[in-house]
C-alpha positions in Angstrom: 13.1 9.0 0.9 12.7 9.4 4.9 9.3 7.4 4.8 10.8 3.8 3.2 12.4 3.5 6.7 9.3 3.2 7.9 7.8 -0.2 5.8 7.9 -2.4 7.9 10.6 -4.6 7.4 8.0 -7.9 8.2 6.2 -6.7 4.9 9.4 -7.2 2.6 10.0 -11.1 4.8 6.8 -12.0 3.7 7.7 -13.3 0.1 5.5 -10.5 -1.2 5.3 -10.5 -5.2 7.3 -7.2 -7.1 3.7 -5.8 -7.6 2.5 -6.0 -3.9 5.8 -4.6 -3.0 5.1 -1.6 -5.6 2.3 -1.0 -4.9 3.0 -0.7 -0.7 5.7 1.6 -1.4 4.3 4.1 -3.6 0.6 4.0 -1.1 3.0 4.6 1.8 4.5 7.6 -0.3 1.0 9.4 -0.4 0.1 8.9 3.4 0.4 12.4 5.4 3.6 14.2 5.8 3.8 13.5 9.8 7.1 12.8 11.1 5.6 10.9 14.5 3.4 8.7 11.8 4.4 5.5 12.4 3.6 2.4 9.7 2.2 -0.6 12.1 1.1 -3.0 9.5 0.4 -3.0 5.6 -1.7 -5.6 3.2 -2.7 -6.0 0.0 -6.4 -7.1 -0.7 -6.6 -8.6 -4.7 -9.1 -7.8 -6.9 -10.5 -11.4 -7.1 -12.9 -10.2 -10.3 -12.9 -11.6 -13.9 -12.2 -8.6 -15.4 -8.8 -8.2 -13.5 -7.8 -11.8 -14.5 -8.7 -11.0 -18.4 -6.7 -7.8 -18.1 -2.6 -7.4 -17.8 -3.1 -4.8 -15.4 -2.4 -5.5 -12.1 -5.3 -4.3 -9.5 -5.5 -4.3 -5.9 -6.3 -2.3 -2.8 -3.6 -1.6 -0.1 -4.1 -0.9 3.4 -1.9 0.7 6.0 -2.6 0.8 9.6 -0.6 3.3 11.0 -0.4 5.3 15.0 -0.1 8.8 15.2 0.0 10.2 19.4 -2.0 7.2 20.3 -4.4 6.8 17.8 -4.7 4.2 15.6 -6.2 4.7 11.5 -6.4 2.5 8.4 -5.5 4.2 5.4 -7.1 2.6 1.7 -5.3 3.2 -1.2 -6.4 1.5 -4.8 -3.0 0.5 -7.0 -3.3 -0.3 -10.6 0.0 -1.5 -12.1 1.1 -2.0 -15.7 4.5 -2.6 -16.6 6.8 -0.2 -14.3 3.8 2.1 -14.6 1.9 2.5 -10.8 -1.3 4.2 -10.1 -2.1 4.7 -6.7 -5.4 6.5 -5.8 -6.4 7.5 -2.4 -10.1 5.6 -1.2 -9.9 6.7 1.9 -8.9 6.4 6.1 -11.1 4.0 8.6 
């Protein structure tokens, strides 16, 4: 559980909701195995369409910017919640 160390404490200050917090946890479990990875920032982007708002899941894309020897990368992960139940499915790394 080495890797919840490294949320940034900022994203749990910012009065996320239980989903959004979810949802950054288990996206941040899925990002490479690299010790020197380092988590700068994360965000959740809703999922601002109809559908979502007539459904009880939960649906939203998470990003995480993190540094690795210098270099900077955004990685995209779609979370679907229902319940206790999270999804998280990688969309890939800008």
């Amino acid at each position: 559980m080495m890797w919840i160390a490294l949320l940034p404490t900022c994203a749990l200050a910012q009065g996320l909701s239980v989903d959004d917090r979810a949802c950054i946890t288990a996206a941040a479990a899925k990002l490479p195995q690299v010790a020197a990875l380092k988590i700068e920032q994360t965000r959740v982007v809703p999922d601002a369409s109809a559908e979502q708002q007539k459904s009880k899941l939960y649906h939203v894309k998470v990003e995480i910017d993190t540094t690795l020897a210098g270099q900077t990368s955004t990685y995209v992960f779609n979370c679907i919640r229902q319940g206790s139940a999270t999804i998280i499915q990688p969309l890939g790394m800008r």
